[in-house]
Structures are given as structure tokens and as C-alpha cells.
N, C-alpha and C positions, 0 to 999 in steps of 0.2 A: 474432393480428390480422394481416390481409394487409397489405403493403407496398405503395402506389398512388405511382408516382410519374410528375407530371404535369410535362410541358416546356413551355413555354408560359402566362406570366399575363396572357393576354389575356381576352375577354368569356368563351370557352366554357372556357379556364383555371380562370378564379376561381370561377365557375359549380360547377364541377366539384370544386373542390379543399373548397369549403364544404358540397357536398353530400355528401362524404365523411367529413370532418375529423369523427372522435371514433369511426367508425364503422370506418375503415381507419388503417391507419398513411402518412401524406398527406405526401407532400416535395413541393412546387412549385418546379422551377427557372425561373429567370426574369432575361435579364441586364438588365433596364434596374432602376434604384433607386427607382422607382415606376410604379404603375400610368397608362399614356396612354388618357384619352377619345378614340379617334381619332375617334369621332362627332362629336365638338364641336371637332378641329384646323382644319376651315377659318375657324368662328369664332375660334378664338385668331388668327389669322393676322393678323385685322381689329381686334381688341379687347384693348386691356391686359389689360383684367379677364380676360377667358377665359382667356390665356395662362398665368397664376395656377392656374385653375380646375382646368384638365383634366390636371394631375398630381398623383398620388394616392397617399398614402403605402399599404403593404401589412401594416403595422404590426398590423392587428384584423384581418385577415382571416381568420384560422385561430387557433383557443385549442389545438387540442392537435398540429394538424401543422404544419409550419414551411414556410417561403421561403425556397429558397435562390438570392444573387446569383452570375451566374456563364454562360456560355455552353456551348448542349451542345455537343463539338465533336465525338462520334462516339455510334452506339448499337450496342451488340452485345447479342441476345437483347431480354430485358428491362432491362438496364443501361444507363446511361449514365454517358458520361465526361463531365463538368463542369469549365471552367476552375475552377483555384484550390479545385476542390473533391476532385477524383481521383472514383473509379469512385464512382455510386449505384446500387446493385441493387435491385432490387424484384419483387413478385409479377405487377404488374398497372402495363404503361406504357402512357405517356396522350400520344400527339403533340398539342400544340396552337400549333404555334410561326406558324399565320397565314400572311400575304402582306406580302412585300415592297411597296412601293409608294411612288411620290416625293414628295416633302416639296413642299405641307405638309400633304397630306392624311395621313401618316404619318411619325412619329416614331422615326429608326433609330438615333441616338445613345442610348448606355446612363445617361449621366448628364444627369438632369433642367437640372441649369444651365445645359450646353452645350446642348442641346434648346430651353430659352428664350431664351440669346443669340441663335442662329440666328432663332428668333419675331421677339425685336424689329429684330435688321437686316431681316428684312425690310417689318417693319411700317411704320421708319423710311423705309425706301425706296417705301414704297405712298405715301405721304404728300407727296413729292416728284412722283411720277409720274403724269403727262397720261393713259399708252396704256398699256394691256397686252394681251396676249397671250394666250391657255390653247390648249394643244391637247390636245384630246380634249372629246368633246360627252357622254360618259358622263354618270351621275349626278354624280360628285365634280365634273367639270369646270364641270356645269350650277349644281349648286350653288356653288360656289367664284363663280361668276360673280353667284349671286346677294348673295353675301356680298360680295364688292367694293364693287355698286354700291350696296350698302344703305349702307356702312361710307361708301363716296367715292362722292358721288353724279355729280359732273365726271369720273370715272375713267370712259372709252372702253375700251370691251372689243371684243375681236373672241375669237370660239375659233372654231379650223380643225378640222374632224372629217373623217376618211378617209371615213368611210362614208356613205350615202347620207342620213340622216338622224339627229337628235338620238336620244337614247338607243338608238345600233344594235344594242347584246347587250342580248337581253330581251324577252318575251313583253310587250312594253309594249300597250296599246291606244292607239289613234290622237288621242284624246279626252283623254290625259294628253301626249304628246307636242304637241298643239296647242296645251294651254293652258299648258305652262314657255315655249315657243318664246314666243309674246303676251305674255306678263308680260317676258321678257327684253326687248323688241323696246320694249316702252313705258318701258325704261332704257336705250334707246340700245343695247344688245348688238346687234354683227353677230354673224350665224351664217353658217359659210362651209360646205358640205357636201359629198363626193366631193373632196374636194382635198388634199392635203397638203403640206407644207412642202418645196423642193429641199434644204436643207438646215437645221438648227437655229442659233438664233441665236448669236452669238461670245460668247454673256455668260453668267455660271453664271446657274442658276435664283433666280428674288428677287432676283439684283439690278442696279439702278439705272443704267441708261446706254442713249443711242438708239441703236437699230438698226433696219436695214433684210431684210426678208428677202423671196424670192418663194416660191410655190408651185410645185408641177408642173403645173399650169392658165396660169401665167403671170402670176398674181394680184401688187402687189408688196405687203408690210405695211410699216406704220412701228409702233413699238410705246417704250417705255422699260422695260418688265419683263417677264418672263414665265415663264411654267410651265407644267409636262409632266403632263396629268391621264390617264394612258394607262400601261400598261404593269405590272399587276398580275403577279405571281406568286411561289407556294407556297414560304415559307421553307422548304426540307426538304434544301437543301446540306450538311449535317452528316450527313445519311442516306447510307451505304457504298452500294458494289455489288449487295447482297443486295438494294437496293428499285428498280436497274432495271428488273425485267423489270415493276413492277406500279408503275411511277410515269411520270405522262404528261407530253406536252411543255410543260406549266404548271406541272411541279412537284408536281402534289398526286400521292396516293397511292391506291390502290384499297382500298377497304373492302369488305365486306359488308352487307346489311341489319341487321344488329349494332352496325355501324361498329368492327367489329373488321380489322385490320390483313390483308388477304391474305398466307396462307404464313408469316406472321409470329405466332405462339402469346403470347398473352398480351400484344400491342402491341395497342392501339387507337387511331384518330384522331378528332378533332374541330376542326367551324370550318370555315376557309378550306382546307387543306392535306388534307381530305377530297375524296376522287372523287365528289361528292355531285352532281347536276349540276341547280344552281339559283343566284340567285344568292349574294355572297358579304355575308349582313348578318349584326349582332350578336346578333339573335335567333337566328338560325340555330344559331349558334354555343353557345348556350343551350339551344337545343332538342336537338343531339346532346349534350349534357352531361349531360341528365336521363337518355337512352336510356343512356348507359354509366354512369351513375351506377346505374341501377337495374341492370344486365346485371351488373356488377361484385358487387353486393349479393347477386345471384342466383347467381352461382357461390361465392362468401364461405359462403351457407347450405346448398352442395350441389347446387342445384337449377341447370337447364339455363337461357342468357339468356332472358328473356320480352319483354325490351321491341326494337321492331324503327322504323328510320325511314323516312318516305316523303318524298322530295323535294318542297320545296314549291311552292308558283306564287310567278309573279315578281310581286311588291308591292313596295313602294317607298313610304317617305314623302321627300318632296323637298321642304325648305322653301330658297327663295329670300332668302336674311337671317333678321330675328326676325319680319319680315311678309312675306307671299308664298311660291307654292309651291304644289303638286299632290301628290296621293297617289293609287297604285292599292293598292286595299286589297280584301279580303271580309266582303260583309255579306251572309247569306242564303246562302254560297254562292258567291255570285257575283262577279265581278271589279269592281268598281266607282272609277271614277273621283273624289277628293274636290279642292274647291279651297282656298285660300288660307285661310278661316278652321279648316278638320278640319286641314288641317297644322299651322300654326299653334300648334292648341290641342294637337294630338300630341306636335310635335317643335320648331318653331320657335323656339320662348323658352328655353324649359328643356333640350332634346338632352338630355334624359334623364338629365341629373344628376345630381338627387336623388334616382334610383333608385338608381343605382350606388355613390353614397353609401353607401346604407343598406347594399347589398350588400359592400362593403368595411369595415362595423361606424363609419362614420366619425358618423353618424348618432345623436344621443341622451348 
């Protein structure tokens, strides 16, 4: 039985690690002590209950392969070395270790309780606070901002975006970008755009005290909290010198239509930390897991990979709290615009929970 071993138990992780498990011999290393929704992190931010919700034990995830806790800190060939764990070799290695990205749209601490304390300071300090802050007009940032006002509806928002307009990275249509801006705008949200901050506020992120800041426009803000919705990239620092010449100034790494590893025999990537150039969602991340799920299976029986992936168009579900929100989605084909109730009924209530549930055996 081949030896698959996968870094990363994030979405395109577990994904991966269950479609193998009983079929491959399956080690998932993974340093945090449960699985994080980071789909559902800006709601926890706002909501006790979420904060509960979106850590997930890995307990039922795999019956015949295991989990192991632990950090990769180097990979040579197909091996890797693991804290606390020493060398893991394998037939068949699987990058999935994702993007970095600033709290509280992502969760970097490895133990769950520290990860919650952090939630509720800052929860406590939303609850205090008049003004905040977001910079960055991205999706996380748009959304975050809807979650706020939904959660505190007296909470003043301002987000500062560099670029000329709300959602800048993305084949967005203009008909999705009009109607998040309208829905923000009828909660009070200013949107500031082309401008940026002369310098960051003197207060760590989340928390609690007034400050004063100007932009490079000459703009001044006043705020009591704030946070950095901007600044993604490809966890793959544990990756040697061998993956300079094929890893780019984000981080991620180059693949093939495989999503097999360039230059690198028997490595493959999935997720965020793929040279895949679309954007970076959970589906996504499931969808190359199926493609090396079967490629893997394909070599296991002899036979050359068969399964190949094609980047996909930029969609987006965007809900603004449990109500409100746009989606650019396909129907026919075609790129289509949806409003407030198709998200909603998509993503807004549930962020996809009780799928993921099920998918981690938690279900039943």
C-alpha cells in the first residue's frame, strides 16, 4: 500500500486525506489541535456561539490513517521532518499548508483555547467600541465589515482600500461590486478608495483604545479598534532552497496541470499554496484534492495521471452578517450576479457547517 502523506489539515487537507484513507497508507500532519472554519472566523469574532462552533475536533476524520500533531519544519524529497515527531517518509507528498493571513479572518495559534481567548478579547472590546477601522476593501475585509454592523449595529465603520475600487484583485463584475458598496453605505460604512494609511495605528489589532491616524491623501481618521484585512500569503517557509527557483513572490509554488510539484518527483500541492491563478476559496481547495486524489490512485494501479485542472473564474459568495450580501456565481455558463436572499440561502446562516461536519464524521 502506498505511503501518502499530507501537510496541511486544512479544507483541500481533509478533503484529500478522506479520499484516500483505507486506499493509501494516509499520515495528515497538521499543527493546530483541531480543525479551524476559517469560513465562519469573521463570524466567531462577533458571536459567542460561533466562536464554539468553528473548532473541530479531527477525532473521526480518518479510520484507518492517522493525524499527526506537530509542525513541518523542513521537506527533503518526499519526507518530511515534523516537530516532536522526527522524519515522515512517504511514497506520495501532499503540500496543503494554505496562507497565512491576519487574525481574525485566520487562526495561527496551534492550541484551540489560546485561539478562543484571543476571540473573546476581542469580542469584549467590539462591545465597548463606537469606531473601527478595516483596511483592506477585499472580500474578508467587505465581509468583516458586514459582520460588525450586523453583530453592533451603532458600530462606525470606515475601511481604507489602496486601490481604486472595492474588491480590486478579481475578475469581479461591476453589478456585484455596486450592490456590496449599497448595502454597506445603508449601515453607515464609509469606503475610502486610492488612499492608504501614512502610518498604522499604535494599537495591536482588536484592541480597545482611541486613536488618531491620517492617510497619504491627508484624510485624518479617528477610530477605537482596528484590523488589517490585506496581506495574504502562501505558508511554505518550512520549504528549503530547492523550491526557489519554482516558488513565487507570494509564496506559493508552481505545479503542473497535475498539480504535481515542478522538478520535485512525487510532491504535489493543493489549495492556496498552489501557482493556480484564481482566487483562493475552499472549494477550490477541494477541487484540487479530487484531481490528486484520483492522479495518486492512478499511479497506485500502474496507469499514467488522468485527472488534469483548469483554473477557475473568479465567484464569490459574499454575505454581509446572517442577512445581506452578493454573490458572483454560474448559471448556464455564465457569470451571474445574485443578491442578498441566493447568498443568504448559500452561505449566510449556516457558512457551511454542516457540511464540514459531516465531512469530519462529526455528524450522525
Amino acid at each position: 500500500m502506498a505511503r501518502v502523506t499530507i501537510v496541511g489539515g486544512g479544507y483541500g487537507g481533509i478533503t484529500l486525506a478522506k479520499a484516500l484513507d483505507g486506499i493509501a497508507e494516509v499520515t495528515l500532519v497538521e499543527q493546530k489541535d483541531a480543525f479551524v472554519h476559517h469560513a465562519a472566523s469573521l463570524r466567531a469574532a462577533v458571536d459567542k456561539e460561533w466562536s464554539e462552533r468553528i473548532f473541530l475536533p479531527y477525532d473521526k476524520l480518518l479510520i484507518n490513517g492517522r493525524v499527526v500533531r506537530g509542525t513541518a519544519m523542513a521537506v527533503k524529497g518526499t519526507t518530511v521532518q515534523v516537530s516532536g515527531e522526527g522524519d515522515i517518509q512517504a511514497d506520495h507528498l501532499v503540500l496543503a499548508t494554505g496562507t497565512n493571513y491576519p487574525f481574525p479572518a485566520k487562526h495561527l495559534e496551534s492550541t484551540t483555547a489560546i485561539a478562543k481567548a484571543r476571540i473573546e478579547r476581542v469580542r469584549v472590546c467590539l462591545e465597548s467600541a463606537k469606531r473601527a477601522l478595516i483596511l483592506g476593501a477585499g472580500a474578508v475585509g467587505l465581509e468583516f465589515a458586514g459582520e460588525l454592523t450586523s453583530a453592533f449595529p451603532d458600530l462606525r465603520v470606515t475601511i481604507v482600500e489602496a486601490g481604486p475600487t472595492i474588491l480590486p484583485q478579481g475578475d469581479y463584475k461591476a453589478e456585484l461590486r455596486d450592490s456590496i458598496a449599497a448595502q454597506l453605505a445603508e449601515r453607515g460604512v464609509e469606503i475610502i478608495t486610492g488612499d492608504t494609511l501614512a502610518y498604522l495605528p499604535p494599537i495591536d489589532v482588536g484592541g480597545l483604545a482611541p486613536f488618531r491616524v491620517t492617510t497619504t491623501g491627508g484624510r485624518t481618521i479617528e477610530a477605537d479598534i482596528w484590523f488589517r484585512a490585506y496581506g495574504a500569503c502562501a505558508a511554505t517557509g518550512f520549504l528549503g532552497e530547492d523550491y526557489d527557483e519554482i516558488r513565487r513572490y507570494d509564496g506559493t509554488i508552481r505545479v503542473d496541470d497535475k498539480l504535481r510539484v515542478i522538478d520535485h518527483p512525487g510532491v504535489w500541492a493543493i489549495g492556496d499554496i498552489a501557482d493556480v491563478r484564481e482566487s483562493n476559496r475552499a472549494q477550490h481547495a477541494r477541487d484540487h484534492a479530487a484531481v490528486v486524489a484520483q492522479n495518486i490512485q492512478d499511479i497506485m494501479a500502474g496507469r499514467e495521471p488522468s485527472a488534469s485542472y483548469t483554473p477557475q473564474s473568479d465567484l464569490v459568495v459574499l454575505p454581509l452578517g446572517p442577512v445581506g450580501g452578493a454573490s458572483q456565481v454560474l448559471k448556464d455558463g455564465m457569470r451571474v450576479v445574485e443578491g442578498p436572499e441566493f447568498t443568504n440561502r448559500i452561505k449566510g446562516e449556516d457558512l457551511f457547517t454542516e457540511n464540514l461536519r459531516e465531512q469530519l464524521g462529526l455528524v450522525g
